[in-house]
N, CA, C and O atoms as a CHARMM CRD file, in Angstrom:
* protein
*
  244
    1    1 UNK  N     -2.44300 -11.15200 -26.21500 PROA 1      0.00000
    2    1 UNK  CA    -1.74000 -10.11400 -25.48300 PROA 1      0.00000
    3    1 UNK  C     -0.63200 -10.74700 -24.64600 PROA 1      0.00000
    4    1 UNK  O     -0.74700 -11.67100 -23.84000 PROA 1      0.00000
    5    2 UNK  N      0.33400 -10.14900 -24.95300 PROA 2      0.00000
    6    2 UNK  CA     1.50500 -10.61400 -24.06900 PROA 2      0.00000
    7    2 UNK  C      1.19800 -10.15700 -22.74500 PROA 2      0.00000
    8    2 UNK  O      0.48100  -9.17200 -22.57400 PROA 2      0.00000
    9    3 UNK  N      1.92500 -11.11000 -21.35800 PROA 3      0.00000
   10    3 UNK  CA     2.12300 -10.66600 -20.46100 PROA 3      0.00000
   11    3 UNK  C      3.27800 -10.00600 -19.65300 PROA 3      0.00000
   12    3 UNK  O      4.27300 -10.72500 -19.74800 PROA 3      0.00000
   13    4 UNK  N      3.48700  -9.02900 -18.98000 PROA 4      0.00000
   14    4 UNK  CA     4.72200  -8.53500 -18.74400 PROA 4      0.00000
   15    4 UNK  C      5.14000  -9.41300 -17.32000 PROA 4      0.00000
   16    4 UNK  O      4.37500 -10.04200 -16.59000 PROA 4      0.00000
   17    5 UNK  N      6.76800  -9.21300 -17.17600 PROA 5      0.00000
   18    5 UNK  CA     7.01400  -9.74800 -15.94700 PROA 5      0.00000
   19    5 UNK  C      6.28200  -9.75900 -14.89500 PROA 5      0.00000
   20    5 UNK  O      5.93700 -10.77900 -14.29800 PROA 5      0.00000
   21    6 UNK  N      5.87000  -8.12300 -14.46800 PROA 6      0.00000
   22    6 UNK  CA     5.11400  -7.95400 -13.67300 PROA 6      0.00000
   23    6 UNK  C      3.70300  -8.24700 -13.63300 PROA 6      0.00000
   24    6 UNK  O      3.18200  -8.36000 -12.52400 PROA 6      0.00000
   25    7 UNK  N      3.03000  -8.38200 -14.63800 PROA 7      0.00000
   26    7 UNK  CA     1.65000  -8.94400 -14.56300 PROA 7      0.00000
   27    7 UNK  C      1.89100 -10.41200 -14.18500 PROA 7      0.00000
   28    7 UNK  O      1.37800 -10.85100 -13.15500 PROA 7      0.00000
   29    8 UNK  N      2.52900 -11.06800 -14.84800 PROA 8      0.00000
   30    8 UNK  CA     3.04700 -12.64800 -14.11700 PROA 8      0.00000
   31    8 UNK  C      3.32100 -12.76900 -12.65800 PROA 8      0.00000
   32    8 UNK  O      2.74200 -13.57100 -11.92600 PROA 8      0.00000
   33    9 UNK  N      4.27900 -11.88800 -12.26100 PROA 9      0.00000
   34    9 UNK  CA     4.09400 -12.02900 -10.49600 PROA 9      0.00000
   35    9 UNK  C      2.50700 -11.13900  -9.61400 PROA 9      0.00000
   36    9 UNK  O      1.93700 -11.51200  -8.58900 PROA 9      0.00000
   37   10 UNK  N      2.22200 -10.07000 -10.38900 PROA 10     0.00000
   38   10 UNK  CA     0.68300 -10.29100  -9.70700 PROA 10     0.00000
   39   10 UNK  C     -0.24800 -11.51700  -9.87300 PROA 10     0.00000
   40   10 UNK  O     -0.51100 -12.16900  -8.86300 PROA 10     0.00000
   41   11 UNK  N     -0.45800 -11.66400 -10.35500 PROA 11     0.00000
   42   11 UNK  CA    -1.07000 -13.12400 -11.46100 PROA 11     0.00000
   43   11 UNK  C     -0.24800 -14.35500 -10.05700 PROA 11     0.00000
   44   11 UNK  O     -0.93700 -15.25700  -9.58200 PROA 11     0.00000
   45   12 UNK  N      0.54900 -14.23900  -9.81300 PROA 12     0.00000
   46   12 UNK  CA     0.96700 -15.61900  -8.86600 PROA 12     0.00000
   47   12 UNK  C      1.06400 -15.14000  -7.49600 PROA 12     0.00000
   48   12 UNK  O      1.27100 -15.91000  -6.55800 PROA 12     0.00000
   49   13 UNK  N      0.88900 -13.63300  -7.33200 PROA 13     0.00000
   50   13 UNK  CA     0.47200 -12.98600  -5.64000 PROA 13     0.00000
   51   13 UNK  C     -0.99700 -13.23900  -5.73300 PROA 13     0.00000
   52   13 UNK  O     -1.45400 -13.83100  -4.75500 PROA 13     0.00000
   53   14 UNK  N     -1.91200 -12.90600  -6.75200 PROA 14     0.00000
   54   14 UNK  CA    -3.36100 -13.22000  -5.86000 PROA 14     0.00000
   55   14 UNK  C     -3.26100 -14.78800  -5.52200 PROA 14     0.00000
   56   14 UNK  O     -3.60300 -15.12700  -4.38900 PROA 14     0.00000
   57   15 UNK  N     -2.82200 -15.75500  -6.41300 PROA 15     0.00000
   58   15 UNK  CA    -2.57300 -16.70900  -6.65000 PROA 15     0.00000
   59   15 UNK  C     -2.78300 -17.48700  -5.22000 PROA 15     0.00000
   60   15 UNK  O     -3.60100 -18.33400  -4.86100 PROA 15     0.00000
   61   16 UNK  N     -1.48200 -16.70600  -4.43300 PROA 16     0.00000
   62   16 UNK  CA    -0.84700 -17.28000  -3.48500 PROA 16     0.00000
   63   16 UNK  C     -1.66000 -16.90300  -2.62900 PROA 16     0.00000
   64   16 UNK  O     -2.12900 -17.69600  -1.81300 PROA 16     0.00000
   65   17 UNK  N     -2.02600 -15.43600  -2.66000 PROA 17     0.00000
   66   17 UNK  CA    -3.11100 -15.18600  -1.51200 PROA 17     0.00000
   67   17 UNK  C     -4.65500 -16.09100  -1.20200 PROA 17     0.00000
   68   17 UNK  O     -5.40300 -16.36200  -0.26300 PROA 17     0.00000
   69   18 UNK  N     -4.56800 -16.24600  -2.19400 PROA 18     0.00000
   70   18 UNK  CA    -5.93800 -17.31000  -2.82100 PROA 18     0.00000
   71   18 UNK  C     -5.87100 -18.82300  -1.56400 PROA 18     0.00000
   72   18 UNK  O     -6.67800 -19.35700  -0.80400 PROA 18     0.00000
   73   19 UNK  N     -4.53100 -19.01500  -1.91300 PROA 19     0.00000
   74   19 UNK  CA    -4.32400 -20.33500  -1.51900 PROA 19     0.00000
   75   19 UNK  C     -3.94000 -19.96700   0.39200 PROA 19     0.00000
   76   19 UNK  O     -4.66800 -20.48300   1.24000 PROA 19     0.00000
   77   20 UNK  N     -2.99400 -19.23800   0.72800 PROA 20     0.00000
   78   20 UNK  CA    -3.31600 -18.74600   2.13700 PROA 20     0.00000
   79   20 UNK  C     -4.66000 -18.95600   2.72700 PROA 20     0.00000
   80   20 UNK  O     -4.92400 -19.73200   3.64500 PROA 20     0.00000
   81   21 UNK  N     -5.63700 -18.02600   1.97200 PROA 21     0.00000
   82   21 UNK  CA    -7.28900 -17.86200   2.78200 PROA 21     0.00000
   83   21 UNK  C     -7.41600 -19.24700   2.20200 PROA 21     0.00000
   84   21 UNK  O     -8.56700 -18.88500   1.95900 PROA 21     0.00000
   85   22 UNK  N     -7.36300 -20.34300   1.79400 PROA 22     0.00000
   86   22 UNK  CA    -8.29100 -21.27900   1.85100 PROA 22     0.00000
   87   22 UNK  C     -7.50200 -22.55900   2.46300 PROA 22     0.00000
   88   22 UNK  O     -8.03700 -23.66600   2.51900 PROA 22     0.00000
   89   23 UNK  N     -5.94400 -22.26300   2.99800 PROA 23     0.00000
   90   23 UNK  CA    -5.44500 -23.35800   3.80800 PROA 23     0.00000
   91   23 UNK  C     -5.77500 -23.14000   5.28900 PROA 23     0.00000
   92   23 UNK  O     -5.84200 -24.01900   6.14800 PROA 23     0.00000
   93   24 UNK  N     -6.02300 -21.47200   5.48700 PROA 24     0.00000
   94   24 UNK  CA    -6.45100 -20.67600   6.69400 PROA 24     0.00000
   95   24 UNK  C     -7.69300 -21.66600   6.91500 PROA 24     0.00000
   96   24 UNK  O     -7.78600 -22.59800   7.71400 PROA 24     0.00000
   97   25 UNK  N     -8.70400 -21.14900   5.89000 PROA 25     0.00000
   98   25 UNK  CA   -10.27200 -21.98900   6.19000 PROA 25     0.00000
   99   25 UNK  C    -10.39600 -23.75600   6.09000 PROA 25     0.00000
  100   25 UNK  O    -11.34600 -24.34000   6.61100 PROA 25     0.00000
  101   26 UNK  N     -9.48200 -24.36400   5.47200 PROA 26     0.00000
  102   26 UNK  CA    -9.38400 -25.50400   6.11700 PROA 26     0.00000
  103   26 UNK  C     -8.52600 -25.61000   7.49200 PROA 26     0.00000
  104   26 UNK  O     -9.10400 -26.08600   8.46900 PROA 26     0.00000
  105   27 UNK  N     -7.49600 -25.28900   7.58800 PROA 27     0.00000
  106   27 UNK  CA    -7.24800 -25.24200   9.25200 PROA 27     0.00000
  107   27 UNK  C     -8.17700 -25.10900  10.24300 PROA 27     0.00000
  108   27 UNK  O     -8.00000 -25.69900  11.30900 PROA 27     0.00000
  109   28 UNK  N     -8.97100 -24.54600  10.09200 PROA 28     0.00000
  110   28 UNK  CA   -10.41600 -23.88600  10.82000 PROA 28     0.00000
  111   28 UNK  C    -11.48200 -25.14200  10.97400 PROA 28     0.00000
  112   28 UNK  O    -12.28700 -25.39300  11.87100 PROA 28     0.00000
  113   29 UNK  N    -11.24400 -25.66200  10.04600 PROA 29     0.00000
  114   29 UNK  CA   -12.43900 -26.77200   9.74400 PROA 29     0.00000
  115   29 UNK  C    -12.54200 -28.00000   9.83600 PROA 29     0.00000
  116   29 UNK  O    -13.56300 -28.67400   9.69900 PROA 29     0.00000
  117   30 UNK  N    -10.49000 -28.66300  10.29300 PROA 30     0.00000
  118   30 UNK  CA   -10.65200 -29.93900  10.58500 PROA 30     0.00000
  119   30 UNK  C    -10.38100 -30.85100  12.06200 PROA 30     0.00000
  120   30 UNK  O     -9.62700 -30.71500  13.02600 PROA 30     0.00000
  121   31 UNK  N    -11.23100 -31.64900  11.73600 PROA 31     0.00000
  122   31 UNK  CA   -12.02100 -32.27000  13.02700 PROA 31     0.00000
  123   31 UNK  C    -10.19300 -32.92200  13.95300 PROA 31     0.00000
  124   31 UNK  O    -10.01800 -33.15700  15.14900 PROA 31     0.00000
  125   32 UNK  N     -9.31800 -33.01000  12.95700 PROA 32     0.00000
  126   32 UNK  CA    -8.03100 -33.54400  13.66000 PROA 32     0.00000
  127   32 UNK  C     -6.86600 -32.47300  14.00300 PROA 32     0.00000
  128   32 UNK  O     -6.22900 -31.90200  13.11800 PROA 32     0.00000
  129   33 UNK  N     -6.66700 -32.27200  15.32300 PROA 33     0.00000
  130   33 UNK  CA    -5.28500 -31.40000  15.85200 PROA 33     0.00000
  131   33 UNK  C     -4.29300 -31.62000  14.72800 PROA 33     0.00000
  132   33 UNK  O     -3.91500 -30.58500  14.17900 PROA 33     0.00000
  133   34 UNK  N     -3.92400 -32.46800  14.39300 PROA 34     0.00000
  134   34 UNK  CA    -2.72800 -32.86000  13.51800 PROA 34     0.00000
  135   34 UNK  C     -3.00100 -32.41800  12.43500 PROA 34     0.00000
  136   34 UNK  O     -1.98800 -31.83700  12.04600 PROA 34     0.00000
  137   35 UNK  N     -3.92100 -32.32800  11.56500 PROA 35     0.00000
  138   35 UNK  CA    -4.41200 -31.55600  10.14800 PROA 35     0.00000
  139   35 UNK  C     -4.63300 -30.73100  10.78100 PROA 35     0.00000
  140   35 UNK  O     -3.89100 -31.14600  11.67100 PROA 35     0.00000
  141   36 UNK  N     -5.01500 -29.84300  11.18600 PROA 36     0.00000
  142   36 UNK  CA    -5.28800 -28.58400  11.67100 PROA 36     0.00000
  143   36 UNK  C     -3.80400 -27.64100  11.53700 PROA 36     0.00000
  144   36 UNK  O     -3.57900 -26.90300  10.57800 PROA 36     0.00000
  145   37 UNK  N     -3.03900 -27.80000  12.48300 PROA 37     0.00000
  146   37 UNK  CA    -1.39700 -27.65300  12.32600 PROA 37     0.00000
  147   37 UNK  C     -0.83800 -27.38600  11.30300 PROA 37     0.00000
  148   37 UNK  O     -0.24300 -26.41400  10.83900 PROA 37     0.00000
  149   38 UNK  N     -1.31500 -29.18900  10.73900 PROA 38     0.00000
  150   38 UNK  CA    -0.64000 -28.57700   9.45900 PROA 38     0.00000
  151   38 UNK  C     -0.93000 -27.92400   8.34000 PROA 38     0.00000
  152   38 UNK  O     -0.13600 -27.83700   7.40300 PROA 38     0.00000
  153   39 UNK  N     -2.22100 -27.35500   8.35100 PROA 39     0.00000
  154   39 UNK  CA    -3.18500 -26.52500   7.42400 PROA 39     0.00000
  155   39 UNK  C     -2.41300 -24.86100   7.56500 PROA 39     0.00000
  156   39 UNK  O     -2.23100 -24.01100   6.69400 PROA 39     0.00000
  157   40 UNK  N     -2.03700 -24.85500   9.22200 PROA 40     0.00000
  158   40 UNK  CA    -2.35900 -23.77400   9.82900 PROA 40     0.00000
  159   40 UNK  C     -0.63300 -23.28000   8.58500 PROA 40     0.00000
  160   40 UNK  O     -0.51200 -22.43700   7.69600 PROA 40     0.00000
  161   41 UNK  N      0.34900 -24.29700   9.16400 PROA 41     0.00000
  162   41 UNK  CA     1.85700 -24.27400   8.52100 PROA 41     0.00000
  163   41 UNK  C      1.91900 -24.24000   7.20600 PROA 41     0.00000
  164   41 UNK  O      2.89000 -23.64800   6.73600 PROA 41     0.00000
  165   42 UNK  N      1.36700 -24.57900   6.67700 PROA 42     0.00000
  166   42 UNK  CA     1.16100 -24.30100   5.23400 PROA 42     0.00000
  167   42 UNK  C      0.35500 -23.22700   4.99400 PROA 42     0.00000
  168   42 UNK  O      0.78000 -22.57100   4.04200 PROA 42     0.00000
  169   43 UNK  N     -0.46800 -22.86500   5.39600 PROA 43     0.00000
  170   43 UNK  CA    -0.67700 -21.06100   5.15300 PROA 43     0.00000
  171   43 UNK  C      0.27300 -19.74100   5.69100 PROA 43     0.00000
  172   43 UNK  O      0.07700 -18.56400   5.39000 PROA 43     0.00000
  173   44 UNK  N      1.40400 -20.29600   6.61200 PROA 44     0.00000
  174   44 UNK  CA     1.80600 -19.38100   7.08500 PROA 44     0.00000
  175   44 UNK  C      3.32000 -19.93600   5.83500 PROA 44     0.00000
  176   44 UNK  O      4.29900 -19.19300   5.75400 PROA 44     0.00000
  177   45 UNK  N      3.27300 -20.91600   5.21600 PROA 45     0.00000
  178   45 UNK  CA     4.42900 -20.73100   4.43300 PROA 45     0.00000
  179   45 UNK  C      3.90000 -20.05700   3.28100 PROA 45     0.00000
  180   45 UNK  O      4.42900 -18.99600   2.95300 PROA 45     0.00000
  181   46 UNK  N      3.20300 -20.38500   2.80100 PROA 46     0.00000
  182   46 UNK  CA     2.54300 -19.72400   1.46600 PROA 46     0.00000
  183   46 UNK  C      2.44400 -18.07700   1.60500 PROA 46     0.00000
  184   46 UNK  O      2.59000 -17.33000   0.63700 PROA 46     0.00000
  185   47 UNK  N      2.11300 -17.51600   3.26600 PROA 47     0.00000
  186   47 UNK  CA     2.38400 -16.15700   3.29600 PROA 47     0.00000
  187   47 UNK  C      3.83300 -15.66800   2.99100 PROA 47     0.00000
  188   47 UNK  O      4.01400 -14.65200   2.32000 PROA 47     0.00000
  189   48 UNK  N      4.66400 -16.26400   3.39800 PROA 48     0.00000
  190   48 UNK  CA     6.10800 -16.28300   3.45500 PROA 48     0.00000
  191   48 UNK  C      6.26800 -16.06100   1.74700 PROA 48     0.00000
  192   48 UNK  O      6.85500 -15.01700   1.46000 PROA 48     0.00000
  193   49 UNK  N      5.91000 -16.74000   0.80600 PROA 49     0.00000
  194   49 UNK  CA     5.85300 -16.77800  -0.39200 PROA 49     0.00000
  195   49 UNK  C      5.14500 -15.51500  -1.12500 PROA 49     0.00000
  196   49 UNK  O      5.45000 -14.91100  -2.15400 PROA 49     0.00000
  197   50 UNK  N      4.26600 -15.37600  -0.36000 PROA 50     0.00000
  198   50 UNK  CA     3.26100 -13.88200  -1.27600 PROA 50     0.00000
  199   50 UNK  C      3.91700 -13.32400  -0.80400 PROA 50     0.00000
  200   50 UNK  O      4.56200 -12.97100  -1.79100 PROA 50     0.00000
  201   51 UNK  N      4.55800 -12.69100   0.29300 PROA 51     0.00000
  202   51 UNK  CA     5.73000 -11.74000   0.38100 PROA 51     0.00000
  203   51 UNK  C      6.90700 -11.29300  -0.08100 PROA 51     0.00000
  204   51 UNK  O      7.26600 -10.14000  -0.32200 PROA 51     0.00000
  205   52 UNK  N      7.59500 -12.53700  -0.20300 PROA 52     0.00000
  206   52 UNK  CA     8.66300 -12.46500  -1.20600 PROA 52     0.00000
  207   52 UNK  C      8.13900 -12.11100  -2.60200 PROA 52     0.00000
  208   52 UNK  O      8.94900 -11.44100  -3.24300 PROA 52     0.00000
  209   53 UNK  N      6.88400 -12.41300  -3.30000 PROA 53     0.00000
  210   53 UNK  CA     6.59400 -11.94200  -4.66600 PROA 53     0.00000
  211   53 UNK  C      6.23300 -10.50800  -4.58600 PROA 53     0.00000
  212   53 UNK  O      6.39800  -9.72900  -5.52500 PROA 53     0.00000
  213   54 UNK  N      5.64100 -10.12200  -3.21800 PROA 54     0.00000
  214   54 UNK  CA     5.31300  -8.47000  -3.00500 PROA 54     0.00000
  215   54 UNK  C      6.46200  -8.25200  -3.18500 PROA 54     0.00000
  216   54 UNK  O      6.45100  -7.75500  -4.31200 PROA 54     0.00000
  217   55 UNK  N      7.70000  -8.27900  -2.78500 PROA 55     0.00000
  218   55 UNK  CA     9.17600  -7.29200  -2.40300 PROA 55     0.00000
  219   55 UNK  C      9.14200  -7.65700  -4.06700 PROA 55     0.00000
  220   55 UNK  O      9.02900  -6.53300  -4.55500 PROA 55     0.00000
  221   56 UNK  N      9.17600  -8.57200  -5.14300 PROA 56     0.00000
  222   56 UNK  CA     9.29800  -8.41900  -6.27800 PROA 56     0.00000
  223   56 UNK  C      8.61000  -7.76000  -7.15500 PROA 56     0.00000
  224   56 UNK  O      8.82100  -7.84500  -8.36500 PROA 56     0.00000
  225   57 UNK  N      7.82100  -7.12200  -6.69000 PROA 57     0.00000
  226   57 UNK  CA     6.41400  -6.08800  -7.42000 PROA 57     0.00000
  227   57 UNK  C      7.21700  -5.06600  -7.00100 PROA 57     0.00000
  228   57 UNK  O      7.83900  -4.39300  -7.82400 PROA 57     0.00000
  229   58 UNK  N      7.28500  -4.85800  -5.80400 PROA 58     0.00000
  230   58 UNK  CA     7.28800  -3.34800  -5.62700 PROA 58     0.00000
  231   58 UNK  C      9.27500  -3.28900  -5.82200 PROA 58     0.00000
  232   58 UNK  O      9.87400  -2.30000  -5.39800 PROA 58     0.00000
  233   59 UNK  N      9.83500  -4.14400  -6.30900 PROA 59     0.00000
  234   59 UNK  CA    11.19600  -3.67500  -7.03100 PROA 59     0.00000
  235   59 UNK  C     11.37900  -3.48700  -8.03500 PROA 59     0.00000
  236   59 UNK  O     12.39900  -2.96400  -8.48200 PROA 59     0.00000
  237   60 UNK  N     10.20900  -3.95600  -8.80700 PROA 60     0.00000
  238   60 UNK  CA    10.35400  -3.83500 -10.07400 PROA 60     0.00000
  239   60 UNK  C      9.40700  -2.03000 -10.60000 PROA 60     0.00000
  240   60 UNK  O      9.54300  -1.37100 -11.63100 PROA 60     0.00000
  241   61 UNK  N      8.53200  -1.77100  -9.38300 PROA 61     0.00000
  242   61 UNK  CA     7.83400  -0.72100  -9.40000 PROA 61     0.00000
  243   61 UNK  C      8.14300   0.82600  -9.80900 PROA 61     0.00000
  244   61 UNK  O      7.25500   1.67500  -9.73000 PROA 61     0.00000
């Protein structure tokens, strides 16, 4: 089965959401301020990213 454009960018939004909740739950979990930070910054870029693929779902909608 082929995939359509849009099944490809859902397919890389859970994706991304996936990866958010589990840079979230390592941020949460490490014993160093400095990994922590940067767990925290890298989930808040990766949100930045599932957003921009939302505005591409719902333009193509």
């Amino acid at each position: 089965m082929e995939m359509s454009t849009q099944d490809y960018l859902k397919k890389t939004l859970l994706d991304t959401q996936e990866r958010v909740r589990d840079f979230m739950h390592f941020s949460e979990n490490m014993d160093s301020e400095h990994l922590r930070k940067y767990f925290h910054a890298y989930a808040e870029s990766e949100a930045k990213h599932a957003q921009k693929i939302k505005s591409f779902i719902e333009d193509l909608s």
